[in-house]
Each structure stands twice: as structure tokens, then as C-alpha cells.
C-alpha positions as CSV (number, residue, x, y, z in Angstrom):
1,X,-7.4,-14.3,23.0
2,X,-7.8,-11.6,20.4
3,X,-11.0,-12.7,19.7
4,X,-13.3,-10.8,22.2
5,X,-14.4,-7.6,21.4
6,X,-14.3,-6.2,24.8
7,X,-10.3,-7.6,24.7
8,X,-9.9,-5.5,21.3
9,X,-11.3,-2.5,22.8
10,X,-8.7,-2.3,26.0
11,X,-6.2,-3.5,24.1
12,X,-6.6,-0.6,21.4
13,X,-7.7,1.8,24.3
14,X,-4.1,1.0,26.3
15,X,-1.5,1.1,22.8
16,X,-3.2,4.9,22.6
17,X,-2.4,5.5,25.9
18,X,1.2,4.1,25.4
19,X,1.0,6.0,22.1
20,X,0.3,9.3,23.9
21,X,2.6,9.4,26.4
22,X,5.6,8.1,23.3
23,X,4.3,11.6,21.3
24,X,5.1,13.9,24.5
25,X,8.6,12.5,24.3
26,X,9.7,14.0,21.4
27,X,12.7,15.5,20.1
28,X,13.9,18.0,17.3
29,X,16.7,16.7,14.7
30,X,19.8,19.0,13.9
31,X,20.2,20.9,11.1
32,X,16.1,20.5,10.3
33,X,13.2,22.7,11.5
34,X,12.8,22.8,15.2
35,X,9.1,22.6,14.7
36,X,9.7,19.1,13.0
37,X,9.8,16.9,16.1
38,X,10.4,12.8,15.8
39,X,8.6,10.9,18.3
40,X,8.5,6.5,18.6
41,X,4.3,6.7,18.8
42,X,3.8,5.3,15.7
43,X,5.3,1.6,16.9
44,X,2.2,1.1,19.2
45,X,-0.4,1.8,16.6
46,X,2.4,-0.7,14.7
47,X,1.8,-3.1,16.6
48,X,-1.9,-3.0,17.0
49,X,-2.1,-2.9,13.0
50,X,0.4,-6.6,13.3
51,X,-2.0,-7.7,16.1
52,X,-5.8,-6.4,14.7
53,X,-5.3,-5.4,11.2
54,X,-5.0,-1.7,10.2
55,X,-8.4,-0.3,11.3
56,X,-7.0,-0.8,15.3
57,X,-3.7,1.0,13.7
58,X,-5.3,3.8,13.0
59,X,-7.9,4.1,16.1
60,X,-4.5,4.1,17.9
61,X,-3.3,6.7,15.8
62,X,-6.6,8.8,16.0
63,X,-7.4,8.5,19.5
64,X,-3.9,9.4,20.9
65,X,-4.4,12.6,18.7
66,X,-7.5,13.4,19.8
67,X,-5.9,12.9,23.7
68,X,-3.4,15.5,22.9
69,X,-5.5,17.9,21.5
70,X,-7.8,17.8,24.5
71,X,-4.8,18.2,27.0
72,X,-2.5,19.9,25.1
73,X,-4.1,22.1,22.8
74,X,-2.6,23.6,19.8
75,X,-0.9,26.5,18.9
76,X,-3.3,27.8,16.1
77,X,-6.4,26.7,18.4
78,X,-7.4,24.8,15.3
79,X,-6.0,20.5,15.5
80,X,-3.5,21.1,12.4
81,X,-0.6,19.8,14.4
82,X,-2.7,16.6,15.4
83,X,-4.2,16.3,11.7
84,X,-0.7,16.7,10.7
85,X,0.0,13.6,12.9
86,X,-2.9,11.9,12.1
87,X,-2.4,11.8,8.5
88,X,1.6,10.9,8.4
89,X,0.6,8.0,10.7
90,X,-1.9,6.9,8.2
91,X,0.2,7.8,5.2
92,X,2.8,5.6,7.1
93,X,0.6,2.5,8.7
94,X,-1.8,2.0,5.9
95,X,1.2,0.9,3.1
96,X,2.9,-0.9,6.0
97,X,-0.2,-2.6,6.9
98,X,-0.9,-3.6,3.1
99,X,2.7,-5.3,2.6
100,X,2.4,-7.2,5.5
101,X,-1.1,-8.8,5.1
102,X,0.8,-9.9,2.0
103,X,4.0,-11.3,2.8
104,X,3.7,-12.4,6.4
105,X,6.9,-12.6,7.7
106,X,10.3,-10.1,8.4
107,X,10.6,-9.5,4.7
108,X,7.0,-8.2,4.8
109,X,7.8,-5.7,7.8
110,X,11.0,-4.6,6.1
111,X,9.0,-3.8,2.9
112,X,6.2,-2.3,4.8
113,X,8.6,0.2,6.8
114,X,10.0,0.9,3.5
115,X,6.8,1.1,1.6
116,X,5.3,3.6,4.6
117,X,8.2,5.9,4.8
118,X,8.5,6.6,1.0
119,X,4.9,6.9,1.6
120,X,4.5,9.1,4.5
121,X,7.5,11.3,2.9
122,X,6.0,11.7,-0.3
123,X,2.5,12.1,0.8
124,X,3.3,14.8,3.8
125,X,5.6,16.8,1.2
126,X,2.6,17.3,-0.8
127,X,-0.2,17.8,2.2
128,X,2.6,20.7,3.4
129,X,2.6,22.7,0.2
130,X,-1.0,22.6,-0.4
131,X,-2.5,22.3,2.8
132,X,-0.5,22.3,5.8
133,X,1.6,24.9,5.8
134,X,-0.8,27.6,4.0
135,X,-3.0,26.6,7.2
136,X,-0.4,27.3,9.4
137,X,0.1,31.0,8.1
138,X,-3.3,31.3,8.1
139,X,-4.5,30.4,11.9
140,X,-1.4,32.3,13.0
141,X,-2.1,35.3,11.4
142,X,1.5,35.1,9.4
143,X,2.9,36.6,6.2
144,X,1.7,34.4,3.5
145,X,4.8,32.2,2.1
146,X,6.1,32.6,-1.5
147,X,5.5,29.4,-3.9
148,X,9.9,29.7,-3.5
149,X,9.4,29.4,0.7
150,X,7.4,26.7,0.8
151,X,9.5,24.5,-1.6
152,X,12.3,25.5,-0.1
153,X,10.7,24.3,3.6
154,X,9.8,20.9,1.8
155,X,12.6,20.2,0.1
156,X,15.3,21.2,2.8
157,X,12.9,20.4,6.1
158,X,9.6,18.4,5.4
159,X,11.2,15.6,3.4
160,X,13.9,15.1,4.6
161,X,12.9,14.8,8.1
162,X,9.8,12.2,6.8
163,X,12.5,10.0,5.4
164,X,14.7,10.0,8.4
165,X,11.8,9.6,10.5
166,X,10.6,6.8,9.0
167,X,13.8,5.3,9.1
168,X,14.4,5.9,12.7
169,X,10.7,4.6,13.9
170,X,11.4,1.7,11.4
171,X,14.9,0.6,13.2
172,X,13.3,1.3,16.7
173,X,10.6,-0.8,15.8
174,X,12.6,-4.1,14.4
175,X,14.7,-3.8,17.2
176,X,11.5,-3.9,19.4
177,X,9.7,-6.3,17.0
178,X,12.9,-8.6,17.0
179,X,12.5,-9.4,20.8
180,X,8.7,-9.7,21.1
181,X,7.8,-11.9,17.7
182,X,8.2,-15.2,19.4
183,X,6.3,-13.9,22.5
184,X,3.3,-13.1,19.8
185,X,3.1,-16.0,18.3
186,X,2.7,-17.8,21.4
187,X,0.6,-15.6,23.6
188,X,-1.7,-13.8,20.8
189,X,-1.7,-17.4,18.7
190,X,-0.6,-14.7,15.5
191,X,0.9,-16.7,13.1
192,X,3.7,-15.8,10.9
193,X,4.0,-12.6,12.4
């Protein structure tokens, strides 16, 4: 049933949607940022990377961005928020993906959601302090951060929400991947996932 082309192309087309609508909901953690949201879509473009392989993860990932830039706009004018986005879904999906093309099983998706939040963490720490957050200042005309600031935002906000992120999207997702593996296997013929 996943064969089709036209099937890969709705199926993709509809986990964005899904995906869009998830990354409206979402919802600041205490103690961390208010600008640092947590949202579940990651866990459609999940499931399209379990389904069609990484490539349909990260469509997922790209065109639900896209979607909210076109209706929601961005603060700075410029897509940083949705690059932002873009890029810790990819810095999360791709090691996931990787891991479990390997070891197809549950111990494959446990090391994957560990392998992509280490990743995503490490990986959006550095893309803040170089890129990110200097971009920020920038396309909202603000004071320029000291070297001191920015660590200080990475080390107390940016990691530590990444980590618990990824944790939170990883338990959401096993709980959601727990009740719908047998209904793969049978309906999408996906073995071993």
C-alpha cells in the first residue's frame, strides 16, 4: 500500500497537516524561556520517517514550516523561528532515523529518541550561539548580546529545554507508538517496526 507514489504524496501531504495543526498547540516550560515553546509535531514527521524512510520525515518537517510561515508569519519578518524548527527537527529525525534503519525493533526507537535528543540538544546549543540568536538581535533591531549572555541563554535555557523536549516528544511518541505498532505491521505490511 505504500508503494504508490500518489499514496506517498497524501500520506506525507496529510502527517504535515497533522504536524501543523500539533505546532500551534504549544506550550512554554516553567522556569525556562517563555520564548522556548514544546510542541508534539515532531511525532508525525516520526512516523512518516518509520513508515517512508527519513526523506518523507523531513518533507513533513519542511512543509508544516513552510505552512506556518505563510499563515502565521514571524516576528522578525525573516523564517528564523521556522528555520529554527526546521533544523531541531532534522537534528532530531535524521539520528533517529539512522538507528532505526539499523536495529529495527523497540530497542532501535529507544536508541534513536536517545540518539536525536542528544543530537538535537547539542546541535541547537551551537546553531543558537553562532547563528540563531545573533539573527534574532539582528532582525529585531536589539542590543547585541555579550559572548557572557548568550552562554548564559544556552546553558540555562536552550539546552536544557532541547533535552527535556526531546524527552517529552520521545515518551509521547512510545506511548503513541506502543498502541499503533501492531496496527502497522498489518495495514502498511512494515515489518519489524
Amino acid at each position: 500500500m505504500l508503494k504508490t507514489k500518489a499514496f506517498k504524496l497524501v500520506f506525507v501531504g496529510m502527517l504535515s497537516g497533522i504536524s501543523y495543526l500539533l505546532m500551534a498547540l504549544n506550550f512554554p516550560l516553567p522556569g525556562l524561556p517563555a520564548f522556548l515553546k514544546i510542541d508534539f509535531s515532531e511525532i508525525p514527521a516520526m512516523l512518516a520517517t518509520i513508515l517512508l524512510g527519513p526523506i518523507a520525515g523531513l518533507a513533513v518537517e519542511a512543509i508544516k514550516n513552510t505552512l506556518h510561515y505563510i499563515i502565521q508569519g514571524s516576528a522578525t519578518g525573516v523564517p528564523i523561528d521556522q528555520l529554527a524548527n526546521f533544523l531541531s527537527g532534522l537534528f532530531f529525525l535524521l539520528p533517529f532515523a539512522f538507528v532505526f534503519q539499523k536495529i529495527r525493533s523497540m530497542k532501535g526507537v529507544l536508541f534513536g529518541l536517545a540518539a536525536g535528543t542528544i543530537s538535537m540538544s547539542v546541535a541547537m546549543s551551537l546553531l543558537n550561539y553562532y547563528f540563531i540568536l545573533p539573527a534574532y538581535t539582528l532582525f529585531l533591531n536589539m542590543p547585541q548580546m555579550s559572548i557572557a549572555e548568550v552562554k548564559q541563554v544556552i546553558i540555562a535555557g536552550i539546552l536544557p529545554f532541547n533535552l527535556i523536549k526531546g524527552t517529552i516528544i520521545a515518551i509521547v511518541f512510545l506511548m503513541i507508538y506502543g498502541r499503533i505498532k501492531e496496527w502497522l505491521q498489518h495495514k502498511f505490511n512494515v515489518q519489524n517496526a
